[in-house]
C-alpha positions as CSV (number, residue, x, y, z in Angstrom):
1,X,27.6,-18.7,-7.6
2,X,28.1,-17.3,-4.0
3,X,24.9,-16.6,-1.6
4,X,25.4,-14.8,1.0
5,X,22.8,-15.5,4.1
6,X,22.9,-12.6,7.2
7,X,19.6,-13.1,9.0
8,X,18.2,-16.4,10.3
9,X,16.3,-18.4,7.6
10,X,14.9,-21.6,7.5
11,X,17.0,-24.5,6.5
12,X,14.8,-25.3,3.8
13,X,15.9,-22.7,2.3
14,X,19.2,-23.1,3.1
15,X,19.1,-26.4,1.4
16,X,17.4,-25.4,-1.8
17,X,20.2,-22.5,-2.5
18,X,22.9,-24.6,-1.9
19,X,22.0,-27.2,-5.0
20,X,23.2,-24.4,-7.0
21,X,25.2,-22.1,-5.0
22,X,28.0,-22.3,-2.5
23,X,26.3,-20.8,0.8
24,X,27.6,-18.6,3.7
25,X,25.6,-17.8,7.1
26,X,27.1,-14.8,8.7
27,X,24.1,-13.7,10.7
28,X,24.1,-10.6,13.1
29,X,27.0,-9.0,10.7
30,X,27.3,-5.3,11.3
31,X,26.9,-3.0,7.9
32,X,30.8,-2.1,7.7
33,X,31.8,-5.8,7.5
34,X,28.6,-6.4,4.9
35,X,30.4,-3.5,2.8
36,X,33.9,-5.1,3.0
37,X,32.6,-8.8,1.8
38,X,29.5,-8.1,0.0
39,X,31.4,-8.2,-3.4
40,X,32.3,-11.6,-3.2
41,X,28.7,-12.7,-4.0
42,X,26.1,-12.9,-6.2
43,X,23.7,-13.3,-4.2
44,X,22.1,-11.4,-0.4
45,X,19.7,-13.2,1.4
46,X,18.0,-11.5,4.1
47,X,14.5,-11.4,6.5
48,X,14.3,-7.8,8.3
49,X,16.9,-7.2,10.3
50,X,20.0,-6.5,7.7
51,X,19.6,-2.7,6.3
52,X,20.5,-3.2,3.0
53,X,21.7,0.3,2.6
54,X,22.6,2.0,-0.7
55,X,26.3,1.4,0.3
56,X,26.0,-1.9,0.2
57,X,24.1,-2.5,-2.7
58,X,27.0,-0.2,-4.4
59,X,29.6,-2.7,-2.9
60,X,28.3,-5.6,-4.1
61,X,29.9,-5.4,-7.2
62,X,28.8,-8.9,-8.0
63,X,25.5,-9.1,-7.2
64,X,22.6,-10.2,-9.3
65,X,19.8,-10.7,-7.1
66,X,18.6,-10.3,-3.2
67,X,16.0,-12.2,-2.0
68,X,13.7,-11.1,1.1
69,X,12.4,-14.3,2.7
70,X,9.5,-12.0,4.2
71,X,6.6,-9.6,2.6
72,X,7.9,-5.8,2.9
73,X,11.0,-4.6,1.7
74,X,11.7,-1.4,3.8
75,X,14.7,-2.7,4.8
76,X,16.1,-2.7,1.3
77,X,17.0,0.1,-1.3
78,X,15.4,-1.4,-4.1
79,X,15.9,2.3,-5.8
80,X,19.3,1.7,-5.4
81,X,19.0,-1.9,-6.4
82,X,17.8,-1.1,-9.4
83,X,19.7,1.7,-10.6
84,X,22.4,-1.3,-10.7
85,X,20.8,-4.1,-12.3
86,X,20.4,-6.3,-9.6
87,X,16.8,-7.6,-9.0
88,X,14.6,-8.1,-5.5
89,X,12.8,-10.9,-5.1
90,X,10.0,-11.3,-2.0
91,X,7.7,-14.0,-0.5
92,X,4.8,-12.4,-0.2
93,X,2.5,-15.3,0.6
94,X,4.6,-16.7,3.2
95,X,3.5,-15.5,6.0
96,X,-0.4,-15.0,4.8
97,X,-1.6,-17.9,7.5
98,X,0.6,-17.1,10.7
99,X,-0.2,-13.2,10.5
100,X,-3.9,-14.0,10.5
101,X,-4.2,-16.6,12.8
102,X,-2.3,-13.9,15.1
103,X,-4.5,-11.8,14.3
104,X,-7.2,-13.8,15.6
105,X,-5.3,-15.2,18.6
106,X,-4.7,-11.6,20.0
107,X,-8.6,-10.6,19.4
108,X,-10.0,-14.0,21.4
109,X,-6.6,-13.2,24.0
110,X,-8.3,-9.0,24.1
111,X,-12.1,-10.6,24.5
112,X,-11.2,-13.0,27.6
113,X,-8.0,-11.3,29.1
114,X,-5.8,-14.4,28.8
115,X,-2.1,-12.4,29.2
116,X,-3.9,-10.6,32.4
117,X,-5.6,-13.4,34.1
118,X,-2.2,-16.3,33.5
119,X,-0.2,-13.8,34.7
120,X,-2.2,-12.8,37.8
121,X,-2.5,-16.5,38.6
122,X,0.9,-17.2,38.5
123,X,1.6,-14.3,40.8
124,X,-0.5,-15.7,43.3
125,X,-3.6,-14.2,42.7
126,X,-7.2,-16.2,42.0
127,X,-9.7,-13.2,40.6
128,X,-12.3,-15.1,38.3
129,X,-14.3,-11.7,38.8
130,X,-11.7,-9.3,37.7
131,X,-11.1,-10.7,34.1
132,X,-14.9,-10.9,32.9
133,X,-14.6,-11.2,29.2
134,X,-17.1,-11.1,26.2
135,X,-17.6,-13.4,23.4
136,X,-16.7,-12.8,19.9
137,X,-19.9,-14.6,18.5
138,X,-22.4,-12.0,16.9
139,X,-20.0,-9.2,17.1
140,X,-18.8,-7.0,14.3
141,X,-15.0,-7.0,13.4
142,X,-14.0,-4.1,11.2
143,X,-11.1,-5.0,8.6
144,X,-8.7,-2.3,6.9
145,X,-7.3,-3.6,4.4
146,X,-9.0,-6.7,2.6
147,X,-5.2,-7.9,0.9
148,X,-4.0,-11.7,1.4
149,X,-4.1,-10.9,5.0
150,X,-7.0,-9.4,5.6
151,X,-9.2,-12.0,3.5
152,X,-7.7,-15.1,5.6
153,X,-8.8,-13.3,9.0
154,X,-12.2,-12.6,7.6
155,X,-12.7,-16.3,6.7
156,X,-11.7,-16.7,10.4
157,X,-14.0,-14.2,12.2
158,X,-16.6,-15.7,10.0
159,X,-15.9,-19.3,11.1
160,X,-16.5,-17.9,14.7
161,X,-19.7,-16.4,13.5
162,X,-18.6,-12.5,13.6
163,X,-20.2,-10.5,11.2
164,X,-17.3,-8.4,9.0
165,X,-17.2,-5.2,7.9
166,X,-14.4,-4.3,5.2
167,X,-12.8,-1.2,4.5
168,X,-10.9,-1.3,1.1
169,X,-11.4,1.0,-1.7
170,X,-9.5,-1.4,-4.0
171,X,-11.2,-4.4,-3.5
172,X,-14.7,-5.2,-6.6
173,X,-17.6,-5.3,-4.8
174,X,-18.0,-8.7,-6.7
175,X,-14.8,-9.9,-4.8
176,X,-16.3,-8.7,-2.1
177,X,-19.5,-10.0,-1.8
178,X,-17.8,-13.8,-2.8
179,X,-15.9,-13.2,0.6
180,X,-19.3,-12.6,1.9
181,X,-17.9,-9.5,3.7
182,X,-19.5,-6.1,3.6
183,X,-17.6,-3.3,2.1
184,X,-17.9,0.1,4.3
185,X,-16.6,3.5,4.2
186,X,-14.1,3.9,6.8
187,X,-16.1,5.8,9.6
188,X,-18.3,2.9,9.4
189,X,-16.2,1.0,10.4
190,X,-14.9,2.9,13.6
191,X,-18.8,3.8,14.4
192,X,-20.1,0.2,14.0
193,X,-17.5,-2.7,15.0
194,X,-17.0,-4.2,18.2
195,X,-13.2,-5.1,17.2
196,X,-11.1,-3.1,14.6
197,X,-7.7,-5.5,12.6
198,X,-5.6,-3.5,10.7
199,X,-3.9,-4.8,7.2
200,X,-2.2,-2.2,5.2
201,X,1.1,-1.6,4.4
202,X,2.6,1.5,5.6
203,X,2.6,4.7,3.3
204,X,2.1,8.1,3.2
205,X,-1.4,7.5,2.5
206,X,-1.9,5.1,5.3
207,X,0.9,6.7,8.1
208,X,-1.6,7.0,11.6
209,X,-4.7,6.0,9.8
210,X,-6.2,5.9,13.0
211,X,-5.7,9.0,14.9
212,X,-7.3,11.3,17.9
213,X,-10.2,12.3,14.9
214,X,-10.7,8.2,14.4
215,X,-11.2,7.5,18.0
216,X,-13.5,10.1,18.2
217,X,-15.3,8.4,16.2
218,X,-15.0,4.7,17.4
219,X,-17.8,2.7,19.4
220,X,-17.4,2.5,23.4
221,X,-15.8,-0.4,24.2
222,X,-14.0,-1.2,21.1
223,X,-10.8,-3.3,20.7
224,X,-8.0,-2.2,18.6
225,X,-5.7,-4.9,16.8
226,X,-2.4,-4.1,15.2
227,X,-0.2,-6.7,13.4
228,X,0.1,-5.1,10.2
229,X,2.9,-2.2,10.8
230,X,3.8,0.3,13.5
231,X,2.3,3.5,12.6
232,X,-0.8,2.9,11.3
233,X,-2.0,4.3,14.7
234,X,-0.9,7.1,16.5
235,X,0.2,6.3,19.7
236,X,-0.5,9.0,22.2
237,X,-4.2,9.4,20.4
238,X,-4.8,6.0,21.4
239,X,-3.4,5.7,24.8
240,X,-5.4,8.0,25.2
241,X,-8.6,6.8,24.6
242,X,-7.8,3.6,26.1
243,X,-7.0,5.6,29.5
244,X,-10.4,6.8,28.9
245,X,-12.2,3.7,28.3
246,X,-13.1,4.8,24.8
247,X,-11.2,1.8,23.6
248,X,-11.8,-1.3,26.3
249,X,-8.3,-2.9,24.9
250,X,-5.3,-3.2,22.3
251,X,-3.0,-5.4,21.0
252,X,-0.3,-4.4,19.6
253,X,2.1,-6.9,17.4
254,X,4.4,-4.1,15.3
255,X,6.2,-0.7,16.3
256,X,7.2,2.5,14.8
257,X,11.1,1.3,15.4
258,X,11.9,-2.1,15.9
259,X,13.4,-3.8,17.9
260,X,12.0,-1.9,20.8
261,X,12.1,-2.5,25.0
262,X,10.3,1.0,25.4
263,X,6.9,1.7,24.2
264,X,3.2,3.9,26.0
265,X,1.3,0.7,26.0
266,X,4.0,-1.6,27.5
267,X,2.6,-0.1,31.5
268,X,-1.4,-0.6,30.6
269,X,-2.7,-3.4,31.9
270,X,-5.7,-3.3,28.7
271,X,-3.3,-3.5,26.1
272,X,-1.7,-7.0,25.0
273,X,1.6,-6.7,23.5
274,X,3.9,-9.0,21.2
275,X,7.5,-8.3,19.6
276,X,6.6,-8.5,16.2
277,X,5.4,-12.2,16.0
278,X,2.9,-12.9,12.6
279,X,4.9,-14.2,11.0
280,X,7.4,-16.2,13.3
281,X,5.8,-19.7,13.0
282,X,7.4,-22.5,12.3
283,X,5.5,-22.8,8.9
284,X,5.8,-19.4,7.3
285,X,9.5,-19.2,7.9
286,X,9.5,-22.2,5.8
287,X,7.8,-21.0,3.1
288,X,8.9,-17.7,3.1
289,X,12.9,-19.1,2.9
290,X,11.1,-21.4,0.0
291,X,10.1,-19.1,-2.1
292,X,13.2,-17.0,-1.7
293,X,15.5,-19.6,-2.5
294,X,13.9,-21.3,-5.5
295,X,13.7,-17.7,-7.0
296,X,16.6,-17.0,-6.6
297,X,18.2,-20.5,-8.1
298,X,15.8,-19.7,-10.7
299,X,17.2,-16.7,-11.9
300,X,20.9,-18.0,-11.5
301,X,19.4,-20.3,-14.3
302,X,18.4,-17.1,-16.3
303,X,14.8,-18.2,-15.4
304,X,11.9,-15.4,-14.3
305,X,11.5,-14.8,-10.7
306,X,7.4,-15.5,-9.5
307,X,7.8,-12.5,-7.2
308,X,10.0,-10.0,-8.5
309,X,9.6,-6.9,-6.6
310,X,11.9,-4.4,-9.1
311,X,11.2,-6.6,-12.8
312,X,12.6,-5.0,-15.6
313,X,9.4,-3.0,-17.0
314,X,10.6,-2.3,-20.3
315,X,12.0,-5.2,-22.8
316,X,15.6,-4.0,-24.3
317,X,14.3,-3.9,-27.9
318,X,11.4,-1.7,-27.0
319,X,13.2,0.6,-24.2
320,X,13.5,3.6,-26.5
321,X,10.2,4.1,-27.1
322,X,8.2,3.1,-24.3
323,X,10.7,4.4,-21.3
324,X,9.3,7.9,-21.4
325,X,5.6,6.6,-21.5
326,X,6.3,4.2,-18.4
327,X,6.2,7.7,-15.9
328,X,3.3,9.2,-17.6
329,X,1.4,5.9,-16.8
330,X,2.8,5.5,-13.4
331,X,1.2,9.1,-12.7
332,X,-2.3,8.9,-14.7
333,X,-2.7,5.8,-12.6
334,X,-1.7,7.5,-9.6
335,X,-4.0,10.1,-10.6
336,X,-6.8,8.5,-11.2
337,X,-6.9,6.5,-8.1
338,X,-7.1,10.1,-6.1
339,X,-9.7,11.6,-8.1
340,X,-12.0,8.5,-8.2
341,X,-14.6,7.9,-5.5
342,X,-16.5,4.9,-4.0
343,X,-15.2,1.0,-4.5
344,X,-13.1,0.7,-7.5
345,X,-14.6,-2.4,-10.1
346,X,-13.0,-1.9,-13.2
347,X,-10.1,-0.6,-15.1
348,X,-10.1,0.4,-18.8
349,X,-7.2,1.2,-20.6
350,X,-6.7,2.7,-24.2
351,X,-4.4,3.3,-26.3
352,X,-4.3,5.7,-29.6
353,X,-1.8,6.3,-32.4
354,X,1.4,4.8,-32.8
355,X,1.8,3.4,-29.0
356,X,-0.9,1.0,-30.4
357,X,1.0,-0.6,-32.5
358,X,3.7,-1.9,-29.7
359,X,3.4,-4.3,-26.7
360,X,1.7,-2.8,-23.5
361,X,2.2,-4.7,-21.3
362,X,4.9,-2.7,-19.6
363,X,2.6,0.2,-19.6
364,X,-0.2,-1.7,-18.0
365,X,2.0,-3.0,-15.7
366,X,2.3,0.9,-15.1
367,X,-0.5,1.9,-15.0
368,X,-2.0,-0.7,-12.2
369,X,1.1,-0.3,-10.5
370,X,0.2,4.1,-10.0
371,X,-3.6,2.6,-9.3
372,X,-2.9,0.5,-6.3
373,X,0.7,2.3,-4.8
374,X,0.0,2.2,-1.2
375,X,-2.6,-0.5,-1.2
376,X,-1.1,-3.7,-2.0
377,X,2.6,-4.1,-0.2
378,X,3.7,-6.0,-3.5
379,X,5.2,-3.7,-6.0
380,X,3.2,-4.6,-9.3
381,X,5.2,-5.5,-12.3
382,X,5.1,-7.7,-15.5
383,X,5.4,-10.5,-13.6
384,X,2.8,-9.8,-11.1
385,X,0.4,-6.6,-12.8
386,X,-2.6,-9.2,-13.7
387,X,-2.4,-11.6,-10.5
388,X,-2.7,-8.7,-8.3
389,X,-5.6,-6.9,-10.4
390,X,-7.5,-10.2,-10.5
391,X,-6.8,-11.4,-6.5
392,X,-9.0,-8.0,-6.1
393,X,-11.6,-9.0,-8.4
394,X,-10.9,-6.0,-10.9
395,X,-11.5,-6.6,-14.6
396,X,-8.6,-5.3,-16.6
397,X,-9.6,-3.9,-20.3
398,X,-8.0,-3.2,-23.0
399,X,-8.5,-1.4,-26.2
400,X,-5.8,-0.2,-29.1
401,X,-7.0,1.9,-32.2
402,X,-4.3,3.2,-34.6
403,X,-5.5,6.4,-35.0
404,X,-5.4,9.3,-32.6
405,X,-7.0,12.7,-33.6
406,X,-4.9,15.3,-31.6
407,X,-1.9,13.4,-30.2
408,X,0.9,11.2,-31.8
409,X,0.2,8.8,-29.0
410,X,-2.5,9.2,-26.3
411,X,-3.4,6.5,-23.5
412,X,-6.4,7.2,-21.7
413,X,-7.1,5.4,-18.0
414,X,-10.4,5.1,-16.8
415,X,-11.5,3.1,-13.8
416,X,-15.3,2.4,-13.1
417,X,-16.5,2.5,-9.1
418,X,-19.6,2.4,-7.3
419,X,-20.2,6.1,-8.1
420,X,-18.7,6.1,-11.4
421,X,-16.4,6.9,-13.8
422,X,-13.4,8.7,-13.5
423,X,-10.9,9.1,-16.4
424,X,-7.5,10.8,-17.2
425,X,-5.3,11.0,-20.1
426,X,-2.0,11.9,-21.2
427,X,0.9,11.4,-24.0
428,X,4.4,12.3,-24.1
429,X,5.8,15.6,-26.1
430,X,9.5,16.1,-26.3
431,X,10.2,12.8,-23.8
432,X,8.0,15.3,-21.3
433,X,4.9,13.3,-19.7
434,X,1.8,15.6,-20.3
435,X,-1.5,15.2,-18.7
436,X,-4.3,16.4,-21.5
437,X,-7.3,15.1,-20.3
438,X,-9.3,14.9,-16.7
439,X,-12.7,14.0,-16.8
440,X,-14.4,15.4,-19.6
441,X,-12.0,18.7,-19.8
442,X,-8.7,19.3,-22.2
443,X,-6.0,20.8,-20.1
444,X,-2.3,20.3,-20.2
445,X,-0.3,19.7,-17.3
446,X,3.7,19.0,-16.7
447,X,3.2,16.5,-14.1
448,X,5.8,17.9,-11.7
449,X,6.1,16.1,-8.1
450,X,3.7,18.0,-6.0
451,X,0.4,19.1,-4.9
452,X,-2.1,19.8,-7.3
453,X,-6.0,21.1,-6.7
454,X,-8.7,19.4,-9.2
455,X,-11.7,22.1,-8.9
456,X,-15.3,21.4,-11.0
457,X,-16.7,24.2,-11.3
458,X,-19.0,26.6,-13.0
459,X,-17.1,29.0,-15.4
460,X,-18.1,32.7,-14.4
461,X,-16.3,35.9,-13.3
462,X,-13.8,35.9,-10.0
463,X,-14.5,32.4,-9.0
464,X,-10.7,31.5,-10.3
465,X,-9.7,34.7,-8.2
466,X,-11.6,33.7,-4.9
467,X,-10.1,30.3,-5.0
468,X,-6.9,32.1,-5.6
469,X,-7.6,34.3,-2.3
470,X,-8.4,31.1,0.2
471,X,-4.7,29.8,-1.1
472,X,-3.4,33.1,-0.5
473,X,-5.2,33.5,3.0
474,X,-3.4,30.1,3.7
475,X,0.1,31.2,2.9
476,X,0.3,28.6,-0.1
477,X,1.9,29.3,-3.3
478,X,0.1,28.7,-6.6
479,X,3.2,27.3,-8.8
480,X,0.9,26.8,-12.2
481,X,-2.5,27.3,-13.2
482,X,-4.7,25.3,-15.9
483,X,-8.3,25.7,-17.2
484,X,-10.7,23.9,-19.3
485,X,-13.9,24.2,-20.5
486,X,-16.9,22.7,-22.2
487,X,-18.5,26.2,-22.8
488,X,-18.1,29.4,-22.2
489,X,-20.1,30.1,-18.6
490,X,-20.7,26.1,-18.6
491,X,-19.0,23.0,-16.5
492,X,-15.1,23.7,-16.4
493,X,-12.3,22.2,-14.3
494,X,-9.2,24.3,-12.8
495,X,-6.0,23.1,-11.9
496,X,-3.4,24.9,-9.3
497,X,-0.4,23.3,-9.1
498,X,0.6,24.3,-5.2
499,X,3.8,24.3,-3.4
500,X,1.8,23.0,-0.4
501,X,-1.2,20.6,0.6
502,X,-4.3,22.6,1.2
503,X,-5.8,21.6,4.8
504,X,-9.6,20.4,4.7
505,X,-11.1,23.7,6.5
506,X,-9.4,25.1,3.0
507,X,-11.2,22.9,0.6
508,X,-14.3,23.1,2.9
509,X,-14.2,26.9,1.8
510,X,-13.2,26.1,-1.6
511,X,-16.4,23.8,-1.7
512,X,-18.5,26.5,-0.2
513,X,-17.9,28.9,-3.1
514,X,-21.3,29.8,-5.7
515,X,-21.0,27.3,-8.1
516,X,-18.1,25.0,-7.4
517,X,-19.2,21.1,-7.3
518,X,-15.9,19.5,-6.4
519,X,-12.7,20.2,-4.9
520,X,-9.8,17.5,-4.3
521,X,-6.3,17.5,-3.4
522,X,-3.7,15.2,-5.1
523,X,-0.2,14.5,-5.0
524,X,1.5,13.6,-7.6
């Protein structure tokens, strides 16, 4: 075996890869030269700086696996990856300890104005009066995002006898209140604490979580912490309000576009700034090239990988039957997770007819994977579907009958929250994914990518057509319709499949209308 190194790891690592592999270091190599050499090996190792492009996955013409020695894989096509058999591994936990003790390092640097006052004095300058801080004792710090991460700085802002507020929909309040942290809604958390961390991966979902609406929002004096990924926060909004006072300081550890020498906050003397350093200690490099390596001798052994982020979902004997229901699980999960409300406890899944009869795991695997998307920065798979669900504190159930009344196969998802239950279901027709069931309502819905409105509603006369007219007022298209019923003129749900996302002023008038009782937006 060849293993090809092109970003600086520890020697650890080094070490551990070459008891079973011949090793190369070419750091700093530019893409063209990776294209022209790449087939040689069998294995890539790299941190964040080599773009492993689809081209160069397609050149490696040997490759079996590449190993991040670092948490997120944005620099890697892992689509591409697997489209060509070669498996991803991480090291997720390697860097849980540096990034939080940063994390707390650049709040206690924000509360006493340690970059400010060192540098003042070493230019000359003694002002004990101009750098008057505050003390993190009895303050509130507000976390998003209660991941690894996140749950190693809350055990830290508790040590130093902060109260913590979480934000963290998929977290069990069980898990929760073991952490002894308080789980919030997320304007609670910009109305109430004293200092806000952010720890989420970056997403659609998550892109400028905090915005000019947030800030609006935020208590005077608050002080913003960033180590997580560059934009979670929208830049201008908050320069803004740090011009203004609104927000007394920042610090900000991650950027948009990396490596940067050009950023808003690098001329303000309240915010503290850092090139990207949670996890650059000498410890979590360490671990992080660990874990890489003996993954990846492991699997040159034909062994499992512990943190493989693109494992084979479907087992070769079973792939025929299971591959088209791995999609439809993918999306009732994703589903689900956008129609449920409050903090997410539990998770049921069942399964009728003849996909009872076969292993699930896969399909679980699925299904958790569509429920936490955008949450968790570790892609959930067989390997890791249960270890993820249960470092939340969710209880995963469930239930196989062999018979099915309407279907062939039907798998129903249902999660249970602090407000509820929410539950969808779906089966598979012609190797087509069909939603059947939302809620308590029969329907049947070609999951298509898109935007979809979920309407409750009263059934009666022109209320379809006056949702109709608000979409049409807004110059969105209605692609698809679907209605169901529990009685004529009773509770009934409509579905508009819609070439656009509806704005909320438009579901605010939607939820306005006689006898409507819910209105949200997914996208599927």
């Amino acid at each position: 075996m060849k293993v090809l190194v092109t970003d600086s790891i520890s020697s650890e690592g080094i070490d551990i890869l070459r008891q079973a592999a011949e090793v190369d270091v070419k750091l700093g190599i530019k893409t063209d030269e990776l294209i022209n050499i790449i087939g040689d090996y069998q294995g890539l190792v790299v941190r964040s700086q080599t773009q492993v492009t689809a081209p160069v996955i397609a050149a490696g013409k040997n490759l079996i696996v590449i190993g991040r020695a670092g948490a997120g894989v944005d620099n890697i096509d892992v689509e591409a990856a697997t489209k060509h058999g070669i498996l991803v591994v991480n090291a997720p936990g390697g860097n849980t300890i540096s990034a939080a003790e940063h994390t707390i390092a650049l709040m206690l640097a924000l509360a006493r104005h340690i970059p400010q006052a060192s540098a003042s004095l070493k230019g000359g300058k003694w002002r004990r009066n101009d750098f008057m801080g505050i003390e993190v004792r009895d303050k509130t710090l507000g976390i998003i995002g209660l991941g690894r991460i996140g749950t190693e700085v809350a055990k830290r802002a508790q040590g130093l006898q902060m109260k913590v507020l979480a934000h963290d929909p998929f977290i069990a309040s069980d898990r929760a209140k073991s952490l002894q942290v308080e789980l919030v809604a997320l304007e609670e958390i910009f109305q109430k604490a004293d200092f806000i961390t952010l720890h989420v991966p970056m997403t659609a979902e998550t892109k400028e979580i905090i915005g000019e609406k947030e800030l609006a929002l935020v208590k005077p004096g608050v002080r913003i912490i960033n180590c997580a990924r560059g934009g979670l926060i929208n830049d201008d909004a908050l320069a803004a309000a740090l011009r203004e006072k609104r927000v007394a300081g920042a610090a900000i550890d991650v950027f948009a576009t990396e490596p940067t020498t050009e950023s808003i906050f690098f001329g303000m003397d309240n915010v503290i700034v850092t090139p990207h350093l949670g996890a650059s200690t000498t410890e979590a490099q360490a671990t992080s090239a660990t874990d890489v390596a003996v993954q990846m001798v492991a699997i040159f052994k034909g062994q499992p990988a512990t943190y493989a982020v693109n494992a084979p979902l479907i087992p070769p004997e079973t792939a025929s039957l299971l591959a088209p229901f791995v999609p439809l699980c993918t999306t009732l999960g994703r589903l689900v997770r956008q129609l449920a409300d409050g903090q997410m406890n539990a998770i049921k899944i069942q399964y009728q007819g003849e996909i009872s009869g076969h292993d699930t795991n896969a399909l679980k695997a699925a299904i958790l994977g569509g429920l936490l998307e955008g949450i968790s920065e570790e892609r959930v798979n067989l390997v890791n579907a249960n270890m993820i669900a249960s470092q939340r504190g969710l209880s995963v159930v469930e239930q196989k009958e062999a018979g099915c009344v309407n279907y062939a196969s039907l798998i129903t998802v249902e999660v249970t929250t602090s407000k509820g239950q929410t539950a969808a279901a779906g089966t598979v027709l012609r190797d087509e994914a069909h939603l059947v069931r939302v809620g308590g309502y029969w329907l049947d819905i070609v999951p298509a990518p898109g935007y979809f409105l979920f309407a409750e509603h009263r059934d009666r006369p022109g209320l379809i057509g006056a949702v109709g007219k608000i979409t049409g007022d807004a110059d969105i298209n209605i692609s698809a319709m679907q209605t169901g019923r529990l009685k004529p003129r009773g509770e009934a749900m409509m579905m508009l499949a819609l070439d656009e996302p509806l704005t909320e002023a438009h579901l605010k008038k939607i939820k306005a209308l006689g006898d409507v009782y819910s209105a949200k937006i997914v996208k599927l």
